[in-house]
C-alpha positions, 0 to 999 in steps of 0.5 A, spaced: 547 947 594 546 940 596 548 934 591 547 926 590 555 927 591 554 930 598 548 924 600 554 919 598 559 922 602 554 922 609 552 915 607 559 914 607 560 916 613 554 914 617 557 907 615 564 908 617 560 910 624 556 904 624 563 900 623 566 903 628 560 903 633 560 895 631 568 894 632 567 897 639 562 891 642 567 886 639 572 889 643 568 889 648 565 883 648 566 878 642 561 873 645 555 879 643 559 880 636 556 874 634 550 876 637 549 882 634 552 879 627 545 874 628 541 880 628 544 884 623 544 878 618 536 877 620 535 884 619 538 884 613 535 878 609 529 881 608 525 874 605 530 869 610 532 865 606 539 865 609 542 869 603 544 876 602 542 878 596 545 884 593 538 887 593 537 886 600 543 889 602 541 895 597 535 895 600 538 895 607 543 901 605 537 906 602 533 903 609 539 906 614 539 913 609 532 913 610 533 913 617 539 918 617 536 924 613 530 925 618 527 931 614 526 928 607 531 932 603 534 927 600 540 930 603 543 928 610 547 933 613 552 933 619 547 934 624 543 928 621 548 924 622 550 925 629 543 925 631 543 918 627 549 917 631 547 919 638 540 915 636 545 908 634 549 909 641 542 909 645 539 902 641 547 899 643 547 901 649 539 898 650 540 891 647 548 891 651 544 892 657 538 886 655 545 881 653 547 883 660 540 882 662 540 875 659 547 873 661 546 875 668 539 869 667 544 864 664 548 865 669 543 863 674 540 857 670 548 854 671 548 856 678 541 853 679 543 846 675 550 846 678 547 847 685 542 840 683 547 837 681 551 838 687 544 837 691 544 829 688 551 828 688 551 829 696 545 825 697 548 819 693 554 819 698 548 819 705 545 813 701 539 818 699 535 818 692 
C-alpha cells in the first residue's frame, strides 16, 4: 500500500531530478542558467509581484506533484517519475534548442550592425556620407 511517506519521497525525487536537469544547463551554458532562472522565477510568482511567497512555492511544488503523478493517485510511482523525467528532458531540450535559435539571430544582429558600421567607417575614409 501506497502512502503519504511514499509521495514524499517521489517529490523528493523528482526535485532532486529537477536539480540535477537545471545544474546540467549551467554547466552547459551558464549564459541559459540566468535565463532559465528568469523563467522559473516568472513561473513561480504566480501573482508577479516580484516576490516568492511561501504559498507560492507551496503551490508551484503540489503543481509539479500534479504533473508527475499522471493517473491521480495521489501517489507517484517510478515509472511516473521517469516519465516525468523523460517529459522534462524533451521541454529542455526544445527551449536549449529555441535559446540557440535566439543566439544564432542576436548573433546575426551583431554581425549585421558591425558589417554597418564597417560600411560608414570606410565610407568616411573615400569622403562618402
Amino acid at each position: 500500500m501506497l502512502t503519504s511517506r511514499h509521495a514524499a519521497y517521489a517529490l523528493v525525487a523528482a526535485t532532486i531530478l529537477l536539480g540535477l536537469l537545471l545544474l546540467s544547463v549551467g554547466v552547459a551554458n551558464a549564459q541559459v542558467i540566468g535565463l532559465l532562472a528568469d523563467s522559473i522565477f516568472d513561473r513561480l510568482d504566480s501573482n508577479h509581484d516580484g516576490i516568492l511567497s511561501r504559498e507560492e512555492v507551496k503551490a508551484a511544488r503540489a503543481s509539479m506533484f500534479d504533473r508527475i503523478d499522471l493517473d491521480r493517485s495521489g501517489t507517484a510511482t517510478f515509472a511516473e517519475i521517469e516519465e516525468a523525467k523523460a517529459k522534462a528532458q524533451e521541454r529542455r531540450a526544445k527551449r536549449l534548442a529555441r535559446f540557440a535559435e535566439l543566439r544564432r539571430d542576436d548573433d546575426a544582429e551583431r554581425a549585421f550592425r558591425r558589417h554597418g558600421q564597417e560600411s560608414r567607417r570606410e565610407g568616411h575614409a573615400r569622403g562618402v556620407r
